[in-house]
PyMOL Python script that loads the backbone (N, CA, C, O; Angstrom):
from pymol import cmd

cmd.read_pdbstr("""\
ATOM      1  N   UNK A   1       0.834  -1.178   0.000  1.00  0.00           N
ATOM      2  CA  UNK A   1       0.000   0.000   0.000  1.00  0.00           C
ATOM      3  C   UNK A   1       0.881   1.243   0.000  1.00  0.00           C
ATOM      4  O   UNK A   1       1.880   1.190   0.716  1.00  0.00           O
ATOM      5  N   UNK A   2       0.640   2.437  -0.751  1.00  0.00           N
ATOM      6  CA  UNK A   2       1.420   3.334  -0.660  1.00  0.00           C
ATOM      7  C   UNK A   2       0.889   4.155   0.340  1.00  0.00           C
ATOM      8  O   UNK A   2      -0.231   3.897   0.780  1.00  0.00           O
ATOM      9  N   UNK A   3       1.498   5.062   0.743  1.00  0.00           N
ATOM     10  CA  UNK A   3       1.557   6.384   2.130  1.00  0.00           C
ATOM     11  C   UNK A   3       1.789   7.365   1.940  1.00  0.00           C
ATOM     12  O   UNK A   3       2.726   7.319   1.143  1.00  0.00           O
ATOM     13  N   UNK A   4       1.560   8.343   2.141  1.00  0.00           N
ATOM     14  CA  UNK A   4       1.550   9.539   2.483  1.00  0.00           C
ATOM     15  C   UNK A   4       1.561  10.564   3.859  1.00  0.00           C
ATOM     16  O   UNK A   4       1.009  10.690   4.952  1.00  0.00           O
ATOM     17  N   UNK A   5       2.905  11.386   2.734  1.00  0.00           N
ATOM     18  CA  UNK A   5       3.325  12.568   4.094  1.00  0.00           C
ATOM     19  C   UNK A   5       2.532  13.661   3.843  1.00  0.00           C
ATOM     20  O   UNK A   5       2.726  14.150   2.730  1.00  0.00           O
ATOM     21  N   UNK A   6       1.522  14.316   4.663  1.00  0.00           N
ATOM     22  CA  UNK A   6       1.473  15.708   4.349  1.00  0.00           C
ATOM     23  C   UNK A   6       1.743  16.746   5.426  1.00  0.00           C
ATOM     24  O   UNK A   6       1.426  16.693   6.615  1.00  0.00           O
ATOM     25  N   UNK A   7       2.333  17.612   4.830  1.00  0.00           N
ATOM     26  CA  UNK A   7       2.769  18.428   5.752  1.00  0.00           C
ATOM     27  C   UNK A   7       2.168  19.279   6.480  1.00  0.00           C
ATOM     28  O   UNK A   7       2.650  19.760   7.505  1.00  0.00           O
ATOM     29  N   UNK A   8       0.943  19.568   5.967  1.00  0.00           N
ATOM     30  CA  UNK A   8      -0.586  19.980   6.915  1.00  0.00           C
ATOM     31  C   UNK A   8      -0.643  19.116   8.327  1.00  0.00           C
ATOM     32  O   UNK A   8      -1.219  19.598   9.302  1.00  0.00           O
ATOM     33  N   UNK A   9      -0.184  18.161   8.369  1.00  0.00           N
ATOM     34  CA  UNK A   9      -0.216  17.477   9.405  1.00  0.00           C
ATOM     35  C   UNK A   9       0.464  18.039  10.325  1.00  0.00           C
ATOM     36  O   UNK A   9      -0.062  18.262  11.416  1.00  0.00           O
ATOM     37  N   UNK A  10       1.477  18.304  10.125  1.00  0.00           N
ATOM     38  CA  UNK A  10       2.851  18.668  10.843  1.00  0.00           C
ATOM     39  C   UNK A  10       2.493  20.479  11.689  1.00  0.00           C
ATOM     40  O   UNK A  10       2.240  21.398  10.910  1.00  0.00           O
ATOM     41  N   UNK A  11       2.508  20.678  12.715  1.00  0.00           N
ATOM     42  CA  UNK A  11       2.833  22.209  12.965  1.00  0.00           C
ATOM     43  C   UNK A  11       4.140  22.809  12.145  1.00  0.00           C
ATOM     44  O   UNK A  11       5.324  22.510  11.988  1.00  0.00           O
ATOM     45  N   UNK A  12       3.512  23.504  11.853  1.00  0.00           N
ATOM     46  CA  UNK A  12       4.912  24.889  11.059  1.00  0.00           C
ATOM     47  C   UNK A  12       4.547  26.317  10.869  1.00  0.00           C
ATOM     48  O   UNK A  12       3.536  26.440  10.177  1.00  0.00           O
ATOM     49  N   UNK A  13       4.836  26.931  11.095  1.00  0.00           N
ATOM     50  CA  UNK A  13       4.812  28.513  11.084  1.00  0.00           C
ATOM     51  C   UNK A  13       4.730  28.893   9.539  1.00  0.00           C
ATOM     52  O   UNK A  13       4.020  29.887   9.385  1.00  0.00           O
ATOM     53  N   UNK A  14       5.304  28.339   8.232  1.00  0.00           N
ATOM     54  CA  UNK A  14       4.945  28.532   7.361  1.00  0.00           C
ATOM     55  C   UNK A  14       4.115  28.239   6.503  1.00  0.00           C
ATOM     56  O   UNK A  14       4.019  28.891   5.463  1.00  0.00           O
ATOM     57  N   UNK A  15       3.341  27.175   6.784  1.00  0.00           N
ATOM     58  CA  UNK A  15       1.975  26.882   6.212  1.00  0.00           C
ATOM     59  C   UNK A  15       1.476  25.955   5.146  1.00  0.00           C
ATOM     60  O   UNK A  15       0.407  25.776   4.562  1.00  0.00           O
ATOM     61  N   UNK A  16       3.295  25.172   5.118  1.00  0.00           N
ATOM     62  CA  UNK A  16       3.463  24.322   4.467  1.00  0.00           C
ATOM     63  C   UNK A  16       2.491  23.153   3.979  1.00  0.00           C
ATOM     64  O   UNK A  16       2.377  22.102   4.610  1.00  0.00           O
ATOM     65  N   UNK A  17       1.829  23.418   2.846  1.00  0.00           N
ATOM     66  CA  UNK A  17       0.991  22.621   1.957  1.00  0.00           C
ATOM     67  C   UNK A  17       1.395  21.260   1.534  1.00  0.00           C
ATOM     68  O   UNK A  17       0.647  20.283   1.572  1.00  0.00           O
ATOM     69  N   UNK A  18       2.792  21.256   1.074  1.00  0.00           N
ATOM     70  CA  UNK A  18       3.212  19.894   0.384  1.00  0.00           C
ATOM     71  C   UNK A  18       2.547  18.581   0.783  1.00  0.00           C
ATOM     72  O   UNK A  18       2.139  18.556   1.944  1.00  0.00           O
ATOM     73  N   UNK A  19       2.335  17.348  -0.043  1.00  0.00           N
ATOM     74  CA  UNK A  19       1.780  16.383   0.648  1.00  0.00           C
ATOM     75  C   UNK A  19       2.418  15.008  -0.401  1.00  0.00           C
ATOM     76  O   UNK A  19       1.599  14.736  -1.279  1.00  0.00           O
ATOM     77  N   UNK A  20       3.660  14.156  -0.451  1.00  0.00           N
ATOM     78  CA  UNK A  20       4.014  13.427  -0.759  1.00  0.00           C
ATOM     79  C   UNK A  20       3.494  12.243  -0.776  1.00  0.00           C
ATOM     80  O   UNK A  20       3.016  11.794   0.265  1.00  0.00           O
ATOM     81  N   UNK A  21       3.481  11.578  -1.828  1.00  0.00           N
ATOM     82  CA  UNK A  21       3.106   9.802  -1.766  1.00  0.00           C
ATOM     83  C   UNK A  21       3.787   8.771  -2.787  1.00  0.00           C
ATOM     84  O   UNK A  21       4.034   9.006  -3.970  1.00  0.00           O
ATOM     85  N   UNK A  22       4.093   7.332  -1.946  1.00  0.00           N
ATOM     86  CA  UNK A  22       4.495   6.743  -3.104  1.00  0.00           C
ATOM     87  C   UNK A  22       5.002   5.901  -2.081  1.00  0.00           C
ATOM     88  O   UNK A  22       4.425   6.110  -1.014  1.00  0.00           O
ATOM     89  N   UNK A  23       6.292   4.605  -2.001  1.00  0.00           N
ATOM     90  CA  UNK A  23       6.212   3.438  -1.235  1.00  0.00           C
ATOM     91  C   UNK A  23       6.528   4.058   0.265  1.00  0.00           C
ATOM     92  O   UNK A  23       6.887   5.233   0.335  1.00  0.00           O
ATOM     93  N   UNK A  24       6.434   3.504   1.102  1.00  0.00           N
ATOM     94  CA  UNK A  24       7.230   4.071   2.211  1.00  0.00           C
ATOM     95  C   UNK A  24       8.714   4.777   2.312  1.00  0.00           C
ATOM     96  O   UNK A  24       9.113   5.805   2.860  1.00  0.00           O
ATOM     97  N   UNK A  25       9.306   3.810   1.576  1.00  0.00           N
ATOM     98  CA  UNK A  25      11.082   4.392   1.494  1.00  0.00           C
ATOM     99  C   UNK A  25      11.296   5.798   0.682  1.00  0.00           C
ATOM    100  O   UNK A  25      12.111   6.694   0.899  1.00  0.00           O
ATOM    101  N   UNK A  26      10.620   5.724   0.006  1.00  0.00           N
ATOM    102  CA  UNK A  26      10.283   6.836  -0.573  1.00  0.00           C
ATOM    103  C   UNK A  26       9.638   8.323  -0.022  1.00  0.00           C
ATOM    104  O   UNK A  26      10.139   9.442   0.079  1.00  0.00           O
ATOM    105  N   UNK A  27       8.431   7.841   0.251  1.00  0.00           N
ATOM    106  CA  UNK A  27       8.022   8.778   0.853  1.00  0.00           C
ATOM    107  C   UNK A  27       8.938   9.659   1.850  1.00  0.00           C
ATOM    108  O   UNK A  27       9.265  10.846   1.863  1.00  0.00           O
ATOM    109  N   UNK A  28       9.262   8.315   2.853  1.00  0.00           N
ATOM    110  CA  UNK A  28      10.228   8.802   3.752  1.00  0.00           C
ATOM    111  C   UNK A  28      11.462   9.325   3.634  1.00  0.00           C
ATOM    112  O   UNK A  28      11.912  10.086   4.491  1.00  0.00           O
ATOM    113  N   UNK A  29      12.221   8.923   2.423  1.00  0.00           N
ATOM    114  CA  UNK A  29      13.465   9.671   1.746  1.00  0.00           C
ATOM    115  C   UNK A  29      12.715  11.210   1.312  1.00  0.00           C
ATOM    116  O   UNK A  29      13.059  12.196   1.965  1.00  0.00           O
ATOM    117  N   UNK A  30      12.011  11.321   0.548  1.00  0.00           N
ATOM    118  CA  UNK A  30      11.492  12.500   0.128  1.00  0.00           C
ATOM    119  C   UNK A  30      11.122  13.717   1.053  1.00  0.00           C
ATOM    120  O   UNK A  30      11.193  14.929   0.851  1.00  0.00           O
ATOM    121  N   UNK A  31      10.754  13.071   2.002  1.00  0.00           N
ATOM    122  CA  UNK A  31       9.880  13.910   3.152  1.00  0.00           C
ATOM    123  C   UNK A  31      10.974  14.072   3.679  1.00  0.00           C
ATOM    124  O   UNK A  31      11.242  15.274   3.672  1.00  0.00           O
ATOM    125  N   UNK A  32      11.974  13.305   4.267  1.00  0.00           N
ATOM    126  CA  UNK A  32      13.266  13.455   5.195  1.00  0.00           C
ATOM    127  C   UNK A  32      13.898  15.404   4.471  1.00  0.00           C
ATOM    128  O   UNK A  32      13.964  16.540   4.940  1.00  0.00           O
ATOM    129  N   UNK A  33      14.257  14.628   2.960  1.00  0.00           N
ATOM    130  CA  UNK A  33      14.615  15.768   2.269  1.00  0.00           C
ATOM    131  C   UNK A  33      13.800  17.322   1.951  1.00  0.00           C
ATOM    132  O   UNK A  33      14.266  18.426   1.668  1.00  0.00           O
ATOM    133  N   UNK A  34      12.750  16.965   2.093  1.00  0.00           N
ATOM    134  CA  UNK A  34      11.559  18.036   2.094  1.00  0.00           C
ATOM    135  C   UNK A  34      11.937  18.797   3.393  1.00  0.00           C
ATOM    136  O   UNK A  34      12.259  19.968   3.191  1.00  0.00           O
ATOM    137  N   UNK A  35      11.967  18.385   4.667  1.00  0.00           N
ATOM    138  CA  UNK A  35      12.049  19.068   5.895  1.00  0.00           C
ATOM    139  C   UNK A  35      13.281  19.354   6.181  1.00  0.00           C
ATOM    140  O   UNK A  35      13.349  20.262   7.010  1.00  0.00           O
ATOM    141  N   UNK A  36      14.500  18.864   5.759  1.00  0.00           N
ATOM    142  CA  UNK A  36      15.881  19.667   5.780  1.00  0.00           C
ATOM    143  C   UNK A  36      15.801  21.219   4.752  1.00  0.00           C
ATOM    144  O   UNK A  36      15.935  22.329   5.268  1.00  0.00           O
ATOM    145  N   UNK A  37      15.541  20.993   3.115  1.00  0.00           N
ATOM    146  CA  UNK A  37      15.845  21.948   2.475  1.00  0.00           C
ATOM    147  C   UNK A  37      15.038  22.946   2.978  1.00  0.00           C
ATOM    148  O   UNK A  37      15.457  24.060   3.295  1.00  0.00           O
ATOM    149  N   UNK A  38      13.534  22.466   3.085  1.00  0.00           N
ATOM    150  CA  UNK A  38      12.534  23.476   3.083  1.00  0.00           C
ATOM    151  C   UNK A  38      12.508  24.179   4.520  1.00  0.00           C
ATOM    152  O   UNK A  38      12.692  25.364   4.797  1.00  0.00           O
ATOM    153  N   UNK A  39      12.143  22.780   5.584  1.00  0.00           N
ATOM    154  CA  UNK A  39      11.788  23.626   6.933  1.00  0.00           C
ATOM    155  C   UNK A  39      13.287  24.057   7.822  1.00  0.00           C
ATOM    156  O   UNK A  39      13.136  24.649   8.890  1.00  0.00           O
ATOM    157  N   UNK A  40      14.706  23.742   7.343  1.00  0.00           N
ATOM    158  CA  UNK A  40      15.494  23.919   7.800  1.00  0.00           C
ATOM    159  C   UNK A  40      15.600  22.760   9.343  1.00  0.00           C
ATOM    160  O   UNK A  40      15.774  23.101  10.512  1.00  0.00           O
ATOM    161  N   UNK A  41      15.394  21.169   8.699  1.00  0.00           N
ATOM    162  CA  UNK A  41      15.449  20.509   9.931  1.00  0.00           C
ATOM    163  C   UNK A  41      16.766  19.992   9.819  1.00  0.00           C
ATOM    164  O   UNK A  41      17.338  20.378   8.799  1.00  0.00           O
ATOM    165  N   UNK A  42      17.505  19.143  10.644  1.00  0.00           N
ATOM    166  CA  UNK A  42      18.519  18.511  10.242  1.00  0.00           C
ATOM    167  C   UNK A  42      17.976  16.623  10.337  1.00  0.00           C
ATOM    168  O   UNK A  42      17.299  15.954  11.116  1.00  0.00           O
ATOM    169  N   UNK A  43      18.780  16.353   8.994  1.00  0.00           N
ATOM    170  CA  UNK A  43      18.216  15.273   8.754  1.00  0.00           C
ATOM    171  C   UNK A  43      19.340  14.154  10.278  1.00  0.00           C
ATOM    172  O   UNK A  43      20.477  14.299  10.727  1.00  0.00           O
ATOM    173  N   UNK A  44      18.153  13.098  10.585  1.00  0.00           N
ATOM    174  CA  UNK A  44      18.231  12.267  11.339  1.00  0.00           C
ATOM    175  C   UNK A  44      17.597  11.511  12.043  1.00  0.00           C
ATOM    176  O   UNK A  44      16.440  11.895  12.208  1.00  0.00           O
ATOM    177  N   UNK A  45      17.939  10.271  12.712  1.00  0.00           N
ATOM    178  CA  UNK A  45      17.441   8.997  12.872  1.00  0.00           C
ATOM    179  C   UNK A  45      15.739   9.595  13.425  1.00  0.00           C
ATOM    180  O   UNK A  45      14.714   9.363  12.783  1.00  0.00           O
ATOM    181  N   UNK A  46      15.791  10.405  14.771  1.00  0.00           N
ATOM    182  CA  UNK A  46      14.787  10.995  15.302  1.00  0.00           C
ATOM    183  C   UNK A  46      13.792  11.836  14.533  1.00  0.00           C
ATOM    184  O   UNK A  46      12.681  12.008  15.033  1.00  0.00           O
ATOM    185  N   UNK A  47      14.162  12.510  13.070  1.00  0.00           N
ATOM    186  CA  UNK A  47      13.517  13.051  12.322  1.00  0.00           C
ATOM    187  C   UNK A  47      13.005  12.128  11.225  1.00  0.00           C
ATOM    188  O   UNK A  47      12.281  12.594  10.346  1.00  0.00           O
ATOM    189  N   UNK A  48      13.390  10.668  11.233  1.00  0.00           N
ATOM    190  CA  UNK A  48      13.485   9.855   9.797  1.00  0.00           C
ATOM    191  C   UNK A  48      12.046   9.151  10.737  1.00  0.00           C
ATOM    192  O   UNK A  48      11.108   8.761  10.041  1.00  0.00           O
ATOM    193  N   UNK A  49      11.881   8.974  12.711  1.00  0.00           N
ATOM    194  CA  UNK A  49      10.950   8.359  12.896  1.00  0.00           C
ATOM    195  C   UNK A  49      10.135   8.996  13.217  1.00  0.00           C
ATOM    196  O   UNK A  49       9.095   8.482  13.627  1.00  0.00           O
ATOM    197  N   UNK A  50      10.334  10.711  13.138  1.00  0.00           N
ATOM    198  CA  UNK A  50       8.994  11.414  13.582  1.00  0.00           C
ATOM    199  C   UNK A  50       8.141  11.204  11.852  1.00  0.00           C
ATOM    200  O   UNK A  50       7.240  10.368  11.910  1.00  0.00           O
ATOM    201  N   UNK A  51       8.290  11.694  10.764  1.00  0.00           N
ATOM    202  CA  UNK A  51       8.162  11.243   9.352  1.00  0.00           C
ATOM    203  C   UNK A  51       7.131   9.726   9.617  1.00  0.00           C
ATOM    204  O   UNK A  51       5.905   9.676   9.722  1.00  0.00           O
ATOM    205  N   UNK A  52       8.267   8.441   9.678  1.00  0.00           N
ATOM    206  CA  UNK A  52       7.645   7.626   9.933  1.00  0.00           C
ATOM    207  C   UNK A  52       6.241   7.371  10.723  1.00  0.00           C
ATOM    208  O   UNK A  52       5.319   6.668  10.310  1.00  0.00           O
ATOM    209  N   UNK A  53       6.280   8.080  11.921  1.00  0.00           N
ATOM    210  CA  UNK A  53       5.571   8.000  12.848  1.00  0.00           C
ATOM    211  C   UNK A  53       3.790   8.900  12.060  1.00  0.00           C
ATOM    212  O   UNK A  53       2.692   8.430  12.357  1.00  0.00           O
ATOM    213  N   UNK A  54       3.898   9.849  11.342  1.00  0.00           N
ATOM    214  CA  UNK A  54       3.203  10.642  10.501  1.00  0.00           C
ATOM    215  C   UNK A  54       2.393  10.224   9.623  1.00  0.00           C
ATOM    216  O   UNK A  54       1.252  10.626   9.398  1.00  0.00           O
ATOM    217  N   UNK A  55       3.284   8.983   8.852  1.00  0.00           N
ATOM    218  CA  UNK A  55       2.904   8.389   7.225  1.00  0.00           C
ATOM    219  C   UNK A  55       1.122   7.702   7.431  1.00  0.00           C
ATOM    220  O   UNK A  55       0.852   7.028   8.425  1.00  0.00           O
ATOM    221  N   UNK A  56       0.279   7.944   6.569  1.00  0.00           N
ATOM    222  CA  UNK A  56      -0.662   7.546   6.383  1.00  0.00           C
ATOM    223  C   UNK A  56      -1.021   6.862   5.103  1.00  0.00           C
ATOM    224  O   UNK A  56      -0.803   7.261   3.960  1.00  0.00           O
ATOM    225  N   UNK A  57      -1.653   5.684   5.521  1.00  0.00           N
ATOM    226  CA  UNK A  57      -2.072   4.743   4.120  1.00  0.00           C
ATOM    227  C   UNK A  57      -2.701   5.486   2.883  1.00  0.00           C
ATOM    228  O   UNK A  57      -3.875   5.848   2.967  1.00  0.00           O
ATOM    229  N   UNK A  58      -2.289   5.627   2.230  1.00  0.00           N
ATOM    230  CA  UNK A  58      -2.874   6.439   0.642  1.00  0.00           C
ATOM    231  C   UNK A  58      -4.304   5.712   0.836  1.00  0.00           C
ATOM    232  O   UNK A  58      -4.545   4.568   1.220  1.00  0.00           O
ATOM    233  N   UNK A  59      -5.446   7.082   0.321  1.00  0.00           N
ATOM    234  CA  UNK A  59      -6.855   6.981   0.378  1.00  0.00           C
ATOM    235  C   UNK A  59      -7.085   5.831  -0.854  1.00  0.00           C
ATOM    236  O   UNK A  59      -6.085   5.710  -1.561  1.00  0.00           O
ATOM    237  N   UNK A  60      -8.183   5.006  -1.214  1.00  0.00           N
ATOM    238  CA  UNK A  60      -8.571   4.134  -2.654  1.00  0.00           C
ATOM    239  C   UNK A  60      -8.506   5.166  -3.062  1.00  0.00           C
ATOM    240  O   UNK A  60      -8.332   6.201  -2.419  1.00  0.00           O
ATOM    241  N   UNK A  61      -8.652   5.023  -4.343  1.00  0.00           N
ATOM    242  CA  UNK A  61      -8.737   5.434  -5.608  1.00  0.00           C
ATOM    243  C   UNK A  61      -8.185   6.907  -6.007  1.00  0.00           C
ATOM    244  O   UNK A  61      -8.853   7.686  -6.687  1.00  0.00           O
ATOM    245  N   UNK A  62      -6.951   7.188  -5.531  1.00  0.00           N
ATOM    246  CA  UNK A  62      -6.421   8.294  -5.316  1.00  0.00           C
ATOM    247  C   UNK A  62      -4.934   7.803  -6.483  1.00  0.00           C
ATOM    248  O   UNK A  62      -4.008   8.593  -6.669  1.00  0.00           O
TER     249      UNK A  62
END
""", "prot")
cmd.dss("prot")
cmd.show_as("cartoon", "prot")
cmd.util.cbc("prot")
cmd.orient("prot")
């Protein structure tokens, strides 16, 4: 099943819309990289399982 990050989920001060999907490793590579460039996080183990901890099963027919 694929998953999805969206960043609506997440608190942020900037209002960050983005919303990623596709296998888990993915997602989670993407999103890891999404929140270093964009939100200025530093990538790591604790940031790779807050992500994880986030991911939601992609809706049917989406």
């Amino acid at each position: 099943m694929r998953k999805v990050a969206d960043c609506r989920d997440m608190p942020s001060e900037s209002g960050c819309t983005l919303t990623i999907a596709g296998s888990e490793d993915e997602v989670l590579e993407a999103a890891a990289q999404h929140a270093q460039a964009v939100h200025g996080h530093t990538d790591s183990p604790e940031l790779r399982q807050e992500i994880r901890a986030m991911l939601k099963d992609e809706e049917p027919g989406r």
